[in-house]
SEMIBA-142984 format. One line per field, with one value per residue: x, y, z of N, C-alpha, C in turn. Coordinates in nm, 4 decimals, decimal comma, m for minus. Each point is the difference from the previous one (the first is absolute). Layout:
n_xx: [X/...]
n_yy: [Y/...]
n_zz: [Z/...]
ca_xx: [X/...]
ca_yy: [Y/...]
ca_zz: [Z/...]
c_xx: [X/...]
c_yy: [Y/...]
c_zz: [Z/...]
***
This chain:
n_xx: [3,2775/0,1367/m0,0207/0,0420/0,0959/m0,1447/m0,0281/m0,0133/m0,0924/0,0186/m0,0801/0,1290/0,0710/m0,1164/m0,0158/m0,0571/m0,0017/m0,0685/m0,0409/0,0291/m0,0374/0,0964/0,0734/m0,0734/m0,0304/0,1074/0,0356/m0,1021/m0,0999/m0,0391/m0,0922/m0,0426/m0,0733/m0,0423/m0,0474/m0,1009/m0,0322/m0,0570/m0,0825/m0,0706/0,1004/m0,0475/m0,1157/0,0558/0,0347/m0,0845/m0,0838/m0,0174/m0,0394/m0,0821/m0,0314/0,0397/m0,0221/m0,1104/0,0217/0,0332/m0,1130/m0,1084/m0,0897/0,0602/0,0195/m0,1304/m0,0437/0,0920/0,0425/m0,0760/0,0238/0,1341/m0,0314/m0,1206/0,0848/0,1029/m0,1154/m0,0383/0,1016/0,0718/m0,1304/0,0155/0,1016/m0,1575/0,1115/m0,0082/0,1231/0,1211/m0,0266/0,0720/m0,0184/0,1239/0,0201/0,0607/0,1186/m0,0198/0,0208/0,0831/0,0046/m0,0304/m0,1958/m0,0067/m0,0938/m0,0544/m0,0571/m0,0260/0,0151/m0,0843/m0,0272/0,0608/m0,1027/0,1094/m0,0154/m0,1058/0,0493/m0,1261/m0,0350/m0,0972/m0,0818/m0,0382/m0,0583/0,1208/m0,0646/0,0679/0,0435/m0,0346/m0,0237/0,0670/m0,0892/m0,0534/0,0598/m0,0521/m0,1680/m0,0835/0,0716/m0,0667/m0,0780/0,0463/m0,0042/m0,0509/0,1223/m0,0362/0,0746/m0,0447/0,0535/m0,0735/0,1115/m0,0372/0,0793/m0,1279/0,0303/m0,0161/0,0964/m0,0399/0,0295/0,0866/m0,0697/0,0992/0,0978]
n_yy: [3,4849/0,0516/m0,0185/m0,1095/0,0821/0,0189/m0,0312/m0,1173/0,0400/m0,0576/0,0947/0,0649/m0,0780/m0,0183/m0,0794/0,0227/m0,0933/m0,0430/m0,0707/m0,1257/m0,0305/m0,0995/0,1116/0,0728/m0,0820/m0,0780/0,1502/m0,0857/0,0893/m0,0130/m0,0838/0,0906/m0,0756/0,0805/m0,1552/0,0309/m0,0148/0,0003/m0,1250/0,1016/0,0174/m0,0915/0,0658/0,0726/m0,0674/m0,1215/0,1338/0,0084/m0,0895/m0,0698/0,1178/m0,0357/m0,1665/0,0679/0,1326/m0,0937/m0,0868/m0,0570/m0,0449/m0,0912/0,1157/0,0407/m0,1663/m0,0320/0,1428/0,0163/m0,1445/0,0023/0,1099/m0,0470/m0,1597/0,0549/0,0484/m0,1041/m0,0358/0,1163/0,0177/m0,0931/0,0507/0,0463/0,0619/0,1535/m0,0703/0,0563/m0,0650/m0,0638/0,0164/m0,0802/0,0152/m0,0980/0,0074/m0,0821/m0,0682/m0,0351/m0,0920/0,0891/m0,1059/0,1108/m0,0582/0,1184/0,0043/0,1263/m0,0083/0,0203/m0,1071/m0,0550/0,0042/m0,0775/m0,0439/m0,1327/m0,0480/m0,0107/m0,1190/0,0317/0,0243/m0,1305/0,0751/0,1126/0,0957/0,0332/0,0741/0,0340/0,1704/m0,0165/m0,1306/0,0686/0,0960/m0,0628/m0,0345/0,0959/0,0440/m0,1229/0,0739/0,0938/0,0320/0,1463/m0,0118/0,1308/0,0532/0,0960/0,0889/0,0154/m0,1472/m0,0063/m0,0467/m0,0588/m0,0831/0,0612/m0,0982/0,0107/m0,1124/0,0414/m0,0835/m0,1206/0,1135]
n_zz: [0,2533/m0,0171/m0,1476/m0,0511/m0,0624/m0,0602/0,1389/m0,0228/0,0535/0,1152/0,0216/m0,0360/0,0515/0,1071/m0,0758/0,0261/0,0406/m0,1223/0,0474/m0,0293/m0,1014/m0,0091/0,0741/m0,1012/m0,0452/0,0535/m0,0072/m0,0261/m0,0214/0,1144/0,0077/m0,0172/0,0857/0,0202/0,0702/m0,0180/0,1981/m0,1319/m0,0463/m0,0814/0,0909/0,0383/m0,0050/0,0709/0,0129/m0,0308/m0,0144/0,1192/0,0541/0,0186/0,0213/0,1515/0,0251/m0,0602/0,0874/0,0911/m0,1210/0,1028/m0,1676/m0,0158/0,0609/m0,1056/m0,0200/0,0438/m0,0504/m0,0832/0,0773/m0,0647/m0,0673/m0,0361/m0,0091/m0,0778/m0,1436/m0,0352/0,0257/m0,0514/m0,1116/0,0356/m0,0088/m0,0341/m0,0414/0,1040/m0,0445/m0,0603/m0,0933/m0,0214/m0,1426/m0,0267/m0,1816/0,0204/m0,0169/0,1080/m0,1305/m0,1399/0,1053/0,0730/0,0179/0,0806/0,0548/0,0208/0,1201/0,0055/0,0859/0,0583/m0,0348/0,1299/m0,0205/0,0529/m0,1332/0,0304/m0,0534/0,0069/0,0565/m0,1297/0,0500/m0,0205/0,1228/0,0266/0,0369/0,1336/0,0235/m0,1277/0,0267/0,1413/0,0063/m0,0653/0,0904/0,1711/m0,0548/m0,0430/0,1258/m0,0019/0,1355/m0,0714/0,1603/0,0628/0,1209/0,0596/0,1223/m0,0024/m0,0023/m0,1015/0,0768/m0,1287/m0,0559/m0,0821/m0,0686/m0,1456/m0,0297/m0,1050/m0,0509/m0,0426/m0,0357/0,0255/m0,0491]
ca_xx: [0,1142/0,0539/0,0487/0,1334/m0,0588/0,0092/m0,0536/m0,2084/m0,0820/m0,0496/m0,1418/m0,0691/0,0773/m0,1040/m0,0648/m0,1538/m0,0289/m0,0903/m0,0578/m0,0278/m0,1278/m0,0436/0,0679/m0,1111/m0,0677/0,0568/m0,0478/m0,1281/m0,0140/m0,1087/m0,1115/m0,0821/m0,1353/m0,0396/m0,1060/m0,0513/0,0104/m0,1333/0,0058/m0,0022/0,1490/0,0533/m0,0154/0,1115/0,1164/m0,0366/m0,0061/0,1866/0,1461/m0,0780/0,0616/0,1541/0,0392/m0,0061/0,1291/0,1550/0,0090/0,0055/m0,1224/m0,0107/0,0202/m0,0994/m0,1438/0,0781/0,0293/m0,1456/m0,0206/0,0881/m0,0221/m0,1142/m0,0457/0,0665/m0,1103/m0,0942/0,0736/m0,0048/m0,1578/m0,0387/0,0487/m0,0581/0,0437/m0,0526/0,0369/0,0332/0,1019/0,1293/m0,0150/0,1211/0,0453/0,1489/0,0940/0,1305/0,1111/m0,0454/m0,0919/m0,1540/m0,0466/m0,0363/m0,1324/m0,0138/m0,0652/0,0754/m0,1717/0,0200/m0,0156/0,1310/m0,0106/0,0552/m0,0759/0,0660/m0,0270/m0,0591/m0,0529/m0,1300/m0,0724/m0,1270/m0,1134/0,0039/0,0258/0,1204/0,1471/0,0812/0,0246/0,1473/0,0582/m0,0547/0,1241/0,1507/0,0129/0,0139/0,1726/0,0932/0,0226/0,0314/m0,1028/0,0568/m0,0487/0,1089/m0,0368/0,0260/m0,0457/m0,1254/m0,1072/0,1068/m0,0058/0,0224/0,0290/m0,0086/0,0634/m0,0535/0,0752/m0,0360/0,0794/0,1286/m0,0838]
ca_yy: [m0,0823/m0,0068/m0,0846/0,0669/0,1123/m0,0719/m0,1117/0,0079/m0,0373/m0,1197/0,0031/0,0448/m0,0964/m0,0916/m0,0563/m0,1132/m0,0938/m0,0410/m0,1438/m0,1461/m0,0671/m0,1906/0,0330/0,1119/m0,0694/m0,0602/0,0121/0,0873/0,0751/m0,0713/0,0889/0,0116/0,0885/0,0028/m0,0324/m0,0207/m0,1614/m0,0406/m0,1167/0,0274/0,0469/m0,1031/m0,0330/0,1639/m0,0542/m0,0554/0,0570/0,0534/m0,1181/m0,0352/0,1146/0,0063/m0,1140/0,0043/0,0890/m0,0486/m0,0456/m0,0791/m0,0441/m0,1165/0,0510/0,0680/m0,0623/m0,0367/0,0867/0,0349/m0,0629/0,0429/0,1577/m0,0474/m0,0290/0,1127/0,0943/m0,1190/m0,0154/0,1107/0,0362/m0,0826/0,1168/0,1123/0,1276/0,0791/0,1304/m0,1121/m0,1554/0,0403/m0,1406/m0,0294/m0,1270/0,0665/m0,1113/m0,0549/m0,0617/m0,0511/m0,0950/m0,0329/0,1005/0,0170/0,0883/0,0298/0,0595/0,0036/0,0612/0,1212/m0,0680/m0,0564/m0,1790/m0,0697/m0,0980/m0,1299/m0,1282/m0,0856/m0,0862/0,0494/m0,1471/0,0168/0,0821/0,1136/0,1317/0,1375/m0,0127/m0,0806/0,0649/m0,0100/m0,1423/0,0266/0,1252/m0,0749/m0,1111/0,0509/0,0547/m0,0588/0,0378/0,1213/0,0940/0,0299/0,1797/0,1344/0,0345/0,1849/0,1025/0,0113/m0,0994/m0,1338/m0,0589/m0,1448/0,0073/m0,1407/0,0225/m0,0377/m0,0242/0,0715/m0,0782/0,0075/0,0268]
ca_zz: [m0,0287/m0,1608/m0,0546/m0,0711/m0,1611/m0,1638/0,0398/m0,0475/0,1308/0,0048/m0,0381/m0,1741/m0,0088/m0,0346/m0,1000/m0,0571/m0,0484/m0,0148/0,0370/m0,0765/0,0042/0,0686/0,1012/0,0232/m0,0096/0,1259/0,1251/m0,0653/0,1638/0,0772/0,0359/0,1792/0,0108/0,1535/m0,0117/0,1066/0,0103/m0,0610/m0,0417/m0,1291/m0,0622/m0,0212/m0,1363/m0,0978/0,0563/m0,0880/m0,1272/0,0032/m0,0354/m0,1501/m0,0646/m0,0614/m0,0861/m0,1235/m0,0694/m0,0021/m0,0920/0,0881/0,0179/0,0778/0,1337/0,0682/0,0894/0,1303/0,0520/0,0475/0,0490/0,1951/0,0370/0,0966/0,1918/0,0944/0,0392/0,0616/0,1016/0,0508/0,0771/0,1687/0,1127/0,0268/m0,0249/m0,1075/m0,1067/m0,1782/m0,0051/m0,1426/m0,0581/m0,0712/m0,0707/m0,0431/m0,0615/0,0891/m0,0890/m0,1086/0,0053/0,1228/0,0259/0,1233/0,0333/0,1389/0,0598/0,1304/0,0929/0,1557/0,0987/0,0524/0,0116/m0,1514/m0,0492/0,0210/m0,0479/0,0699/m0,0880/0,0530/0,0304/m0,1104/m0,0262/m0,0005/m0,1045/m0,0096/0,0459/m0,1030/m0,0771/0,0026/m0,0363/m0,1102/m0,0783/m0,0083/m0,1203/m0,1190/m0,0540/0,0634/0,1149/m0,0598/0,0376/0,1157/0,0607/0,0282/0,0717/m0,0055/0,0760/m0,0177/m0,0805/m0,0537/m0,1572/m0,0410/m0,1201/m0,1317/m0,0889/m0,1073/m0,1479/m0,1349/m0,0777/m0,1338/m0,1174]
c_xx: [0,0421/0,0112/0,1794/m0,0843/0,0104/m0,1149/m0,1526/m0,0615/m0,0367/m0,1516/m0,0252/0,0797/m0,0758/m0,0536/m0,1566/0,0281/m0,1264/m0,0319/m0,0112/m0,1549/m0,0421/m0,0105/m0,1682/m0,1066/m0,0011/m0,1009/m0,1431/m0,0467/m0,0911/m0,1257/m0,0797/m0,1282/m0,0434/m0,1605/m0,1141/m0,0347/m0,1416/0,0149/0,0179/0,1523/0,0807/0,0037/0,0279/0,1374/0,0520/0,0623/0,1717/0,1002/m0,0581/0,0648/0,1806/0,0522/m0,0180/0,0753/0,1122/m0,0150/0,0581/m0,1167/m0,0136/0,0332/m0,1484/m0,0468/0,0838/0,0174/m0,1519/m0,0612/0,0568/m0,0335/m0,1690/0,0736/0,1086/m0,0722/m0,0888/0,0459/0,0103/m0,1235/m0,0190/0,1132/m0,0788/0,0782/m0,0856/0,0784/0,0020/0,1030/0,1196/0,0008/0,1080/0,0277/0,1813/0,0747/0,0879/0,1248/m0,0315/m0,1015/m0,0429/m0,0396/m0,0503/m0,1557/0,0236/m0,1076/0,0288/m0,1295/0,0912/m0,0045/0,1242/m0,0251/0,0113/m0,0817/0,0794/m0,0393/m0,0656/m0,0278/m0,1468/m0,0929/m0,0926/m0,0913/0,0152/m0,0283/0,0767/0,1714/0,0641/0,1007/0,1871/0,0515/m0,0202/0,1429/0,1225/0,0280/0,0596/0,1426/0,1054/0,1008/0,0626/m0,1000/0,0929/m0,1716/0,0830/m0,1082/0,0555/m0,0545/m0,1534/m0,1468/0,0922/m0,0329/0,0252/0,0643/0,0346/0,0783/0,0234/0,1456/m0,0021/0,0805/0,0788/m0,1236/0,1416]
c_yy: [0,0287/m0,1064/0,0482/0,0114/m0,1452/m0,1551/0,0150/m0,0069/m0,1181/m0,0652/0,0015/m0,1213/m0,1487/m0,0321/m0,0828/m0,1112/m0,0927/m0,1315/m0,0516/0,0192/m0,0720/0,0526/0,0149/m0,1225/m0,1149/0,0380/0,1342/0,0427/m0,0362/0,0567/m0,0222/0,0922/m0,0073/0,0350/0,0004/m0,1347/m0,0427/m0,1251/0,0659/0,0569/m0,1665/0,0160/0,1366/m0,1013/m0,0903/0,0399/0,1092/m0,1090/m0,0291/0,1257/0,0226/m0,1115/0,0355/0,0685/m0,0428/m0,1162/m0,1827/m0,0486/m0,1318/0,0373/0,0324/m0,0328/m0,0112/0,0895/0,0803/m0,0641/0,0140/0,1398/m0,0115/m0,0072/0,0755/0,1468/m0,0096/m0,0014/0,1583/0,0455/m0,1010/0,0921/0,0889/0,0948/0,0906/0,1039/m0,0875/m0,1130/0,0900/m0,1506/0,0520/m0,0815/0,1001/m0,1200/0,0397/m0,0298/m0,0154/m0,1160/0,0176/0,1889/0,0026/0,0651/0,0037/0,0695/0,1099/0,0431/0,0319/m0,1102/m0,0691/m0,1773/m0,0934/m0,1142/m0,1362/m0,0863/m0,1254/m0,1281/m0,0400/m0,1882/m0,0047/0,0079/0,0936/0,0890/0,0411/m0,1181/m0,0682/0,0780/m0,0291/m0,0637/m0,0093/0,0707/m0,1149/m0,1151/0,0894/0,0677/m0,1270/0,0511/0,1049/0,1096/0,0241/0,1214/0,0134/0,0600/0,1539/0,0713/m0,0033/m0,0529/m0,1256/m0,0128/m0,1410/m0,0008/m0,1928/0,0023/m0,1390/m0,0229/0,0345/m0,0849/0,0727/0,0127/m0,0041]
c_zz: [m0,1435/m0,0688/m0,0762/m0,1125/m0,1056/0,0979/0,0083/0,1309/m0,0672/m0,0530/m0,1683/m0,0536/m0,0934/m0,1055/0,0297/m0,0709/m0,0484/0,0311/m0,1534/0,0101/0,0770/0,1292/0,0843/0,0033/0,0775/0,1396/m0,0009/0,1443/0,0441/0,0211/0,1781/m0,0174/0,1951/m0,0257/0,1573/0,0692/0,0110/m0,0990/m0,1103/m0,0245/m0,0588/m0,2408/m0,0746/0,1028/m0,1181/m0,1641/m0,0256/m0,0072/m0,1898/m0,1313/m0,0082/m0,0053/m0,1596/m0,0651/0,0181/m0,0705/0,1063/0,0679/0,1037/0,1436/0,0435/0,0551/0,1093/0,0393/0,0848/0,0764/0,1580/0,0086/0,0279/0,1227/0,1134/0,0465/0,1206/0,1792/0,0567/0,0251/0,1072/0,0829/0,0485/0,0108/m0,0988/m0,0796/m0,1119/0,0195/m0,0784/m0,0724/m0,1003/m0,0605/m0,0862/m0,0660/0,1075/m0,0801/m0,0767/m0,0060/0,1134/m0,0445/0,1231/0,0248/0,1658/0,0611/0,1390/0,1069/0,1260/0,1219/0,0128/0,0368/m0,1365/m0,0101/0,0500/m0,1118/0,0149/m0,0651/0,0484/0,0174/m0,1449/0,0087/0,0522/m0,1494/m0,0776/0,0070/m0,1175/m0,1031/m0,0075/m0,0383/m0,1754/m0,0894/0,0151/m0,1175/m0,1230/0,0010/0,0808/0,0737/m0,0285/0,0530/0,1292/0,0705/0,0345/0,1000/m0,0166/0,1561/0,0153/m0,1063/m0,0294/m0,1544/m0,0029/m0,1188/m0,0432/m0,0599/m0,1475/m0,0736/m0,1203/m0,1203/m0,1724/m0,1650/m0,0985]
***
């Protein structure tokens, strides 16, 4: 295809533009680790949210945050799946942070309300306290993702 004489391709046309700072920092990059479905991934799960609350400078997120990434770990090792989990902490928005879990298994979590002298069954009712009901699943092709999602309070 000709151009008329003296016209730029379009390509050399372009300029780069550099990103704002604030711009860059807004939206910091997420981290993920794929963990095995063994009790001991609950605590490199742990140490990955714990590690990037600190770099995104959102200390009062850790104990809560380390708390719902246990019992979503926690929850994927009772799937007996034998490959890896995917464990995800990101900034959904300026104010939520999101932790997630994803596993191979297709059966979604219920919400239960556990008796007082059960064990188990408290871990849901536990995320639904700590994000005031700010939790989902997702059902995929091949498996599902739970996920948390956390307040990030006005600074």
């Amino acid at each position: 295809m000709s151009r008329p004489a003296g016209a730029k391709h379009p390509k050399t046309d372009c300029h780069l533009q550099q990103l704002p700072a604030e711009q860059l920092v807004r939206h910091p990059f997420p981290a993920t680790a794929m963990l095995p479905y063994l009790p001991g991934s609950a605590s490199a799960a742990r140490r990955l949210v714990r590690e990037k609350l600190a770099e995104w400078e959102l200390p009062e997120l850790i104990e809560v945050a380390e708390l719902i990434v246990s019992e979503l770990v926690t929850n994927a090792v009772k799937t007996g799946c034998l490959t890896r989990m995917t464990v995800t902490i990101r900034r959904a928005t300026d104010r939520t942070v999101r932790v997630a879990v994803r596993d191979v298994s297709r059966a979604v979590p219920v919400l239960m309300v556990a008796g007082e002298d059960e064990e188990g069954h408290r871990g849901l009712a536990l995320i639904h306290e700590l994000t005031k009901g700010r939790w989902g699943a997702a059902v995929e092709a091949f498996g599902k993702v739970v996920h948390a999602d956390l307040v990030v309070s006005r600074r």
